[in-house]
C-alpha positions in Angstrom: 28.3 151.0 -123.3 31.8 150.4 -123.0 33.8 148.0 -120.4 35.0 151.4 -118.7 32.1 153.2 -118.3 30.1 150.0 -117.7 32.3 149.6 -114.7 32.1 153.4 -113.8 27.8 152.5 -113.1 28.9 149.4 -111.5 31.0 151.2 -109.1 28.5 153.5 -108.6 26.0 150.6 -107.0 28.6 148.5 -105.3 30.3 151.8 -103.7 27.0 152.7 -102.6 26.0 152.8 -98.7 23.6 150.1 -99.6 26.0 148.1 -101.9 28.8 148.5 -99.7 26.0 147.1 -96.6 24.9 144.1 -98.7 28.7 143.0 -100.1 29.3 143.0 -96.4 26.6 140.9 -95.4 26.9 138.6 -98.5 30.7 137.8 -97.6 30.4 137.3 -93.9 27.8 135.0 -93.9 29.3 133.2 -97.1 32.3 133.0 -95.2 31.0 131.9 -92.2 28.5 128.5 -94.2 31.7 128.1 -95.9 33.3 127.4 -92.8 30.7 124.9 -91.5 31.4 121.1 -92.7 27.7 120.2 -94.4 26.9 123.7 -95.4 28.1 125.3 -98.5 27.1 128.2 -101.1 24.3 126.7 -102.9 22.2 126.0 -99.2 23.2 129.5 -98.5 21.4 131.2 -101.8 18.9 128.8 -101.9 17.9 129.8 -98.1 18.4 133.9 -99.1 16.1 134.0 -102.1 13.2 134.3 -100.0 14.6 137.0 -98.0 15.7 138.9 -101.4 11.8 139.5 -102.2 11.3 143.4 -102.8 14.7 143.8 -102.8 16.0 145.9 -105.5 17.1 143.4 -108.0 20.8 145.2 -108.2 21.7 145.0 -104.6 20.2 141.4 -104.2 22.2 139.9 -106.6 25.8 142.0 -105.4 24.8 140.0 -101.8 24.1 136.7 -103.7 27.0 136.6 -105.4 29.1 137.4 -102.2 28.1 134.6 -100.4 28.9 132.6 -103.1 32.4 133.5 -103.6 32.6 134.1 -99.7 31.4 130.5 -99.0 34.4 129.5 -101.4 36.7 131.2 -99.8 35.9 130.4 -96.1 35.3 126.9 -97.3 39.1 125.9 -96.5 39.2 126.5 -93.1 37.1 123.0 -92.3 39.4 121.6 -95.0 42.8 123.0 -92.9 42.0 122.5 -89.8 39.7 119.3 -89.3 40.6 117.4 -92.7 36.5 117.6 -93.6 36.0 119.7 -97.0 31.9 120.5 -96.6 32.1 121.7 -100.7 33.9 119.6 -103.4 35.9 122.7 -104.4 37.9 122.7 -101.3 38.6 119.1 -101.4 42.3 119.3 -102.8 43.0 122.1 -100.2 42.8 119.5 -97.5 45.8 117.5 -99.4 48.6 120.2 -98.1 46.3 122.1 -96.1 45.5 119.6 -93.4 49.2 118.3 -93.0 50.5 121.4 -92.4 48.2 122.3 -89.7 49.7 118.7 -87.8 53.2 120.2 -88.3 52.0 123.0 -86.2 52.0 125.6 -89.1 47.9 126.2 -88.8 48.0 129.9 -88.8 50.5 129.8 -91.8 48.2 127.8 -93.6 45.1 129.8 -93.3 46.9 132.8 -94.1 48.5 131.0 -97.4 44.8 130.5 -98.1 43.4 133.6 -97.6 46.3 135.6 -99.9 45.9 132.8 -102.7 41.9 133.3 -102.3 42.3 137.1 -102.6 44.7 137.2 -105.9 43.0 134.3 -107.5 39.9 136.1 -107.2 40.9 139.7 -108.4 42.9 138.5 -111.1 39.7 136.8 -112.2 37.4 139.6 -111.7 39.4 141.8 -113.9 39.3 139.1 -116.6 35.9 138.8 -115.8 35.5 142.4 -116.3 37.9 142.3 -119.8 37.1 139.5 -121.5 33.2 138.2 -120.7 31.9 138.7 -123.9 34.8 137.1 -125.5 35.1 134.0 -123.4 31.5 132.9 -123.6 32.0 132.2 -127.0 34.8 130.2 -126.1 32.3 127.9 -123.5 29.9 127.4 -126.3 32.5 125.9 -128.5 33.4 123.0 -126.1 31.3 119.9 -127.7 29.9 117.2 -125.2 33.2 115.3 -127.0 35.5 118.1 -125.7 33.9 117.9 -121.8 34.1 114.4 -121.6 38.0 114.6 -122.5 38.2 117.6 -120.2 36.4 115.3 -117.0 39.0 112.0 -118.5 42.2 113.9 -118.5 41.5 115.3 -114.8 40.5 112.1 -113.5 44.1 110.4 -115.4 46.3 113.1 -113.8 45.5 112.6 -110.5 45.1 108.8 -110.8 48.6 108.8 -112.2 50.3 111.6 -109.7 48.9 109.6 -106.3 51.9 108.6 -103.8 52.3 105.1 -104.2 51.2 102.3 -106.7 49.4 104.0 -110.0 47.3 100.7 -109.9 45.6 101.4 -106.5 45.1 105.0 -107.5 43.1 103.6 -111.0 41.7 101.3 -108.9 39.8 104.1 -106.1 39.0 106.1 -109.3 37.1 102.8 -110.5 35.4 102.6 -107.7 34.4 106.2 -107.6 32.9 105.9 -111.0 30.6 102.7 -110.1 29.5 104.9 -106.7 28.5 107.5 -108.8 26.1 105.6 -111.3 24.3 104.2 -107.9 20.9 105.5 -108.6 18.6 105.7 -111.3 19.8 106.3 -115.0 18.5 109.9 -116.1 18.1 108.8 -119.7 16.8 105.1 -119.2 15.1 105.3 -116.1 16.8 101.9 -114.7 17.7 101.6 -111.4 21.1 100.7 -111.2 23.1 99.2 -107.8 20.3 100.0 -105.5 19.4 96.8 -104.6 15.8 97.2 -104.0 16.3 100.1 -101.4 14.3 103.0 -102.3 16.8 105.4 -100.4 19.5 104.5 -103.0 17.0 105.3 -106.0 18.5 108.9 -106.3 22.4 108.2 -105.4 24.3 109.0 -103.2 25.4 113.2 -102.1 29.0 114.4 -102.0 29.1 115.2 -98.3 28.6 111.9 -97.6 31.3 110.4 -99.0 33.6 113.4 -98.5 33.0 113.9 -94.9 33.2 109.9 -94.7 36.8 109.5 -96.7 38.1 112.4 -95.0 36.9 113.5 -91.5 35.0 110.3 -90.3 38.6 108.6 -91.7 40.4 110.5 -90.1 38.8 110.1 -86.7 39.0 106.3 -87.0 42.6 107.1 -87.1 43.4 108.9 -84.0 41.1 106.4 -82.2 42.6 103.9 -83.1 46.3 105.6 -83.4 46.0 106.7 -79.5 49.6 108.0 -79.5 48.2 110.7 -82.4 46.6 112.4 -79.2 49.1 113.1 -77.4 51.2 115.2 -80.3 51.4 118.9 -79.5 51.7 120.2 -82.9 48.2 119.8 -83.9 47.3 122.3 -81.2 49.8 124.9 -82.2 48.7 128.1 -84.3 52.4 128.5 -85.1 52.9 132.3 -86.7 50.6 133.9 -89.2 53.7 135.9 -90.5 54.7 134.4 -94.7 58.2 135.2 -95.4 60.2 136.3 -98.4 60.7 132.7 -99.1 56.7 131.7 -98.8 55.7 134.4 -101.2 58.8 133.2 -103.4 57.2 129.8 -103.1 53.6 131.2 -104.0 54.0 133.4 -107.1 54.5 131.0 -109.4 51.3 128.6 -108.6 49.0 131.7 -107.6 49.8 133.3 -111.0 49.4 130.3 -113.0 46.3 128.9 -111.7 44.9 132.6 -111.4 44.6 132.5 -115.0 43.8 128.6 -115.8 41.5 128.5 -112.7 39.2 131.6 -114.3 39.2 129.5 -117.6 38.2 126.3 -116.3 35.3 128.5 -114.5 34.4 129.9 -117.6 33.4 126.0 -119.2 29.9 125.1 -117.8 29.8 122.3 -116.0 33.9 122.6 -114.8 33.9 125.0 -111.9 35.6 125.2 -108.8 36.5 121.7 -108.2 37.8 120.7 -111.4 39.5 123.6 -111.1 41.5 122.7 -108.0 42.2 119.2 -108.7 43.7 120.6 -112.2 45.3 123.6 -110.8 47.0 121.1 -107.8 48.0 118.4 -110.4 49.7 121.2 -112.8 51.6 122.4 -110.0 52.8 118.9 -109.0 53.7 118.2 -112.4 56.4 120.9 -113.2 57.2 120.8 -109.6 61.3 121.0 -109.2 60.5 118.2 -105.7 56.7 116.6 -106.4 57.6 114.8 -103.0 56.8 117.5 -100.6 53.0 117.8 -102.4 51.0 115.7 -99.7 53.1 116.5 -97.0 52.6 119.9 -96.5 53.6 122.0 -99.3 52.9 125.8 -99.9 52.7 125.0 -103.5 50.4 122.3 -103.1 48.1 124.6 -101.0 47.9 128.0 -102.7 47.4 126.7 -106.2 44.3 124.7 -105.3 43.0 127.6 -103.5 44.0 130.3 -106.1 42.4 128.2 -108.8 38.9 127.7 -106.8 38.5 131.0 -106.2 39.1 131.9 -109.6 36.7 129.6 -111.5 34.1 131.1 -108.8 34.6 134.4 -110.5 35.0 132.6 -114.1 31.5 130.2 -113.5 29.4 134.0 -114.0 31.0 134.3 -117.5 28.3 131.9 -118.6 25.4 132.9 -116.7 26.1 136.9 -117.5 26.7 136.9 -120.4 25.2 133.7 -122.0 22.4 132.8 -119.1 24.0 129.5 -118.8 24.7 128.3 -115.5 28.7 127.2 -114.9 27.9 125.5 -112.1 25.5 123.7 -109.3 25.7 126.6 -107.5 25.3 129.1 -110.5 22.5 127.3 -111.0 20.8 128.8 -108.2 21.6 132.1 -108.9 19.8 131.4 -112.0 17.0 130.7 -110.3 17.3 133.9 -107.8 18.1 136.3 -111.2 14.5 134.9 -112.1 12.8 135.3 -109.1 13.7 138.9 -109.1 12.4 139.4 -112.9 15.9 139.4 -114.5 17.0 137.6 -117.3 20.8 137.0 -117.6 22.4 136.7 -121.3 23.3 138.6 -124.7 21.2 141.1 -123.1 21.9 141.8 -119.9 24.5 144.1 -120.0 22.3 146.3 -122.3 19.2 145.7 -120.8 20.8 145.7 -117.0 24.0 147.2 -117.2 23.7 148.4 -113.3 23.0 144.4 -112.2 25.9 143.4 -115.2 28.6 145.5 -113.8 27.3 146.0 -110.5 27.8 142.3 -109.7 31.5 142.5 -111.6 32.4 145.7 -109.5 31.5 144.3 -106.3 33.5 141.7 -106.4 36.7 143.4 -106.2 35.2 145.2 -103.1 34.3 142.0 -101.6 37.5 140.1 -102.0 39.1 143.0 -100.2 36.4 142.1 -97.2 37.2 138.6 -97.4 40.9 139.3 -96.9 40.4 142.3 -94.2 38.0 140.2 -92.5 39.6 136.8 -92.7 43.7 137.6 -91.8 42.7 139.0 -88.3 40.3 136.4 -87.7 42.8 133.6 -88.1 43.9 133.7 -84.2 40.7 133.6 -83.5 39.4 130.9 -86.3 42.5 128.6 -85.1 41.5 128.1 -81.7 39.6 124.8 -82.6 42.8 123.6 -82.7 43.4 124.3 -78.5 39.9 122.2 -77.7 41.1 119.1 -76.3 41.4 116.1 -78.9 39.3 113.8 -77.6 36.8 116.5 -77.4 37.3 117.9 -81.2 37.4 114.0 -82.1 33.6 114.3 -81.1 32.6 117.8 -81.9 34.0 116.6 -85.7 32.0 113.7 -85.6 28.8 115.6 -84.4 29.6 117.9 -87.3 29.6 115.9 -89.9 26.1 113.7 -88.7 24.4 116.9 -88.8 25.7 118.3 -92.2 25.0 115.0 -93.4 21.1 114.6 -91.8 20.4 118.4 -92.4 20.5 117.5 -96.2 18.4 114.7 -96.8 16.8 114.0 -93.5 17.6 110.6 -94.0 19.1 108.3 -91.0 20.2 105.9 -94.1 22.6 108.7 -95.1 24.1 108.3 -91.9 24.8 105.0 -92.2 26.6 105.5 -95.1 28.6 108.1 -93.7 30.0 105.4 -91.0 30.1 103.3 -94.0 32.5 105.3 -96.3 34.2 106.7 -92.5 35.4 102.8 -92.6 35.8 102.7 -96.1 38.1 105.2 -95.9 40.2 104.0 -92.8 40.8 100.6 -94.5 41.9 103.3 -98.0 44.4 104.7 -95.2 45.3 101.0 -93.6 46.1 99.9 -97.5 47.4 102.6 -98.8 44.7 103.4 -101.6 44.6 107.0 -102.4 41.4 108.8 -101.4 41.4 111.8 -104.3 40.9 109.3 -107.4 37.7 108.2 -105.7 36.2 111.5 -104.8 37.0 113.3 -108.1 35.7 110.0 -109.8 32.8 110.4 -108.3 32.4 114.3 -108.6 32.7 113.7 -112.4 31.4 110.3 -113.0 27.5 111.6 -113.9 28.7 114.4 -116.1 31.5 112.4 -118.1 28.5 110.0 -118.2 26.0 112.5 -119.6 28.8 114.1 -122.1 29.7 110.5 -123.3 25.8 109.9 -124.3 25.7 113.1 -125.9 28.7 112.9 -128.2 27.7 109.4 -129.1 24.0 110.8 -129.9 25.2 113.6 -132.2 27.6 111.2 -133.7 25.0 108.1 -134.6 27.3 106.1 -132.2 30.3 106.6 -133.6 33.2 106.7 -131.3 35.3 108.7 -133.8 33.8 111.9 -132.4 36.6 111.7 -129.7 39.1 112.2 -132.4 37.0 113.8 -135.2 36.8 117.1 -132.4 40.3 118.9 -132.4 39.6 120.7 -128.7 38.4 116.8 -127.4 41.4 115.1 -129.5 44.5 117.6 -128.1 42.6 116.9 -124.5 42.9 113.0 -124.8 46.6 113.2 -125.9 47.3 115.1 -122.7 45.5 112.5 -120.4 47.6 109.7 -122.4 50.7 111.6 -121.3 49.9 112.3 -118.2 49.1 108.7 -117.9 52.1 106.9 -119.2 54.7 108.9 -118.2 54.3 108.0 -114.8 54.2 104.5 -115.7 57.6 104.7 -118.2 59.3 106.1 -114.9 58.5 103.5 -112.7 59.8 101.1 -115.2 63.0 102.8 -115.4 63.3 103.1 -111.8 62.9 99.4 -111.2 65.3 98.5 -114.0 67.6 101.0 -112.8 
């Protein structure tokens, strides 16, 4: 079956009554968990497998994957508005995202967003649709070598393109890397930094640390900055309406990181928040004014949010075609394609053609829901920012304790969300950079687990880094992106 005609049969169940029903559902509710600091796409699945049973395998899996994407997409309005990301991919939103809300410009930022969202995911649905086939070959040629240089030259890049001293931004990525091994060692078994407390024996989750560097920071700061509650700004919506010069702005990031966003979705393992960071730092990098990134630049927020929403779309490369999940969330599905007696790889799109292209074909009818549902919501969505201060100061707070308790159950994990809440305060107070320690810590188990596994192959050997062509050009990069920085602050101060 060809790509046209395959998509002709997925058309035909996604442009069904009941596909068109069960896309809807799928992207509201996605949308709406996305929205909710603590909640995020893989709770969301998780919870509707049970409710898919005797479902027809076809339409369950179109509503799956809507909430997925859905839950990416509504995932930056916590991130805008309240500075508290509740899924790692929409961490770098929150960079430009968050400041530009304070300026007043909240309904402009959602609705930079929610465009960026939209193209980054159609672009990557009709790769998805074009190129599937051909691209998981690509994934399976990345060596353990070649991931751990992808993870490394992230992690360098933003370390070296932090505002202020490169030195505190290498040293919150250090620190990132040694909260991540908290926990015990996969491989060895060995408890490592737990100190004899048995609720340290499995680590440490993301929304803890997230919602405690960001939100609970940010709290700390109005508190303690009382003349913060008093600015107007914060409480304006400001006009939803981009001009010439704001689409000007966006066409270069949205059509860069529509493509590398899709790619980075396509390796296992990268997904939407590698994605992001990379698609943010890229844009910073060639930026005419890097400055402005950070202070609330429409650069700095459509690219991460194009490049998200794209590696959503890119992450089912893997799991269609190859039954390889691209990500935690993918992951699920996995489990949720098994459940429902369908086995994703080589032979899906033979075998299932009507789930294959089904799930591709609904995707460009949901991201047309997402943006018809989302633009004329924003009024709406925006009026969190007209609550009092003192009164969002606690609803944000409340929030994030039960995002962070509705996990784990665990009153330890709350206090280490006050923990890392004044952790991150004192980051602020000091000016130590925030996105070196979270992205170090978002990568620090997998570079781990890629490290061991090229050394394995390899007898030990460390020339595996440089023996791999894909792992070797990716090292190079991160050196460059690393000392450059460095040469130009030598220049500057000799200048």
């Amino acid at each position: 079956m060809g790509s046209l005609e395959g998509l002709m049969t997925g058309f035909e169940v996604a442009f069904s009554l009941t596909g068109i029903l069960f896309v809807l559902i799928g992207v509201f509710v996605g949308t709406f968990i996305g929205m909710l600091p603590g909640l995020g796409p893989i709770t969301a699945i998780a919870v509707m497998i049970p409710i898919t049973y005797g479902m027809d395998p076809s339409t369950a899996l179109v509503m799956m994957a809507g909430v997925y994407y859905g839950a990416v997409f509504g995932g930056s309005t916590a991130s805008i508005l309240l500075n508290a990301p509740g899924i790692s991919g929409t961490v770098a939103t929150s960079f430009d995202g968050y400041p530009m809300a304070q300026q007043g410009k909240a309904g402009k930022a959602l609705a930079i967003a929610a465009v960026a969202s939209f193209t980054g995911g159609t672009v990557s649905v009709v790769l998805l649709m074009l190129f599937a086939p051909a691209l998981a070959s690509v994934a399976v040629a990345f060596s353990p070598a070649a991931y751990f240089a992808l993870m490394f030259m992230g992690l360098t890049a933003i370390s070296s393109l932090s505002e202020g001293s490169t030195v505190k931004a290498l040293i919150s990525a250090v620190v990132g890397f040694m909260v991540a091994t908290i926990g015990i060692d996969a491989q060895t078994g060995t408890q490592r930094y737990t100190f004899g407390n048995v609720s340290l024996l499995e680590g440490l989750d993301f929304l803890v640390i997230a919602l405690g560097l960001f939100a609970l920071a940010e709290v700390c700061s109005l508190i303690i900055n009382r003349k913060d509650l008093s600015v107007n700004n914060a409480h304006k919506l400001g006009s939803l309406r981009l001009t010439k010069g704001d689409f000007n702005e966006m066409k270069g990031p949205v059509t860069r990181q529509s493509f590398l966003g899709f790619i980075l979705g396509v390796l296992p393992g990268a997904g939407a928040t590698i994605a992001s960071f990379i698609g943010y730092i890229t844009e910073k990098r060639i930026a005419k004014n890097p400055d402005e990134f950070g202070k609330g630049s429409v650069k700095g927020l459509a690219a991460p949010e194009t490049a998200n929403n794209a590696a959503t779309s890119g992450a089912f490369v893997p799991l269609l075609s190859l039954g390889i999940p691209g990500s935690g969330t993918t992951a699920v599905m996995l489990g949720a394609f098994m459940v429902l007696g369908v086995q994703p790889g080589p032979l899906l799109m033979t075998d299932h053609p009507e789930i294959f292209w089904g799930i591709i074909a609904s995707m460009y009818l949901g991201n047309v829901f997402l943006l018809v549902l989302n633009l004329p919501l924003i009024p709406y969505i925006a009026k969190i920012l007209k609550i009092p201060r003192p009164l969002l100061i606690s609803l944000v707070i409340m929030f994030s304790i039960i995002g962070v308790y509705a996990i784990s159950f665990s009153t330890f994990d709350l206090y280490m969300l006050l923990l890392f809440g004044v952790v991150g305060f004192l980051m602020r107070l000091f000016a130590f950079p925030a996105p070196p320690l979270i992205l170090a810590f978002i990568l620090g188990g997998m570079m781990e687990q890629s490290f061991r596994q090229a050394l394995t192959i390899s007898n030990g050997s460390m020339m595996v880094f440089i023996k791999d062509p894909i792992s070797l050009s990716l090292l190079l990069v991160a050196l460059l992106s690393f000392t450059f920085p460095l040469i130009r602050q030598i220049r500057s101060r000799k200048g």
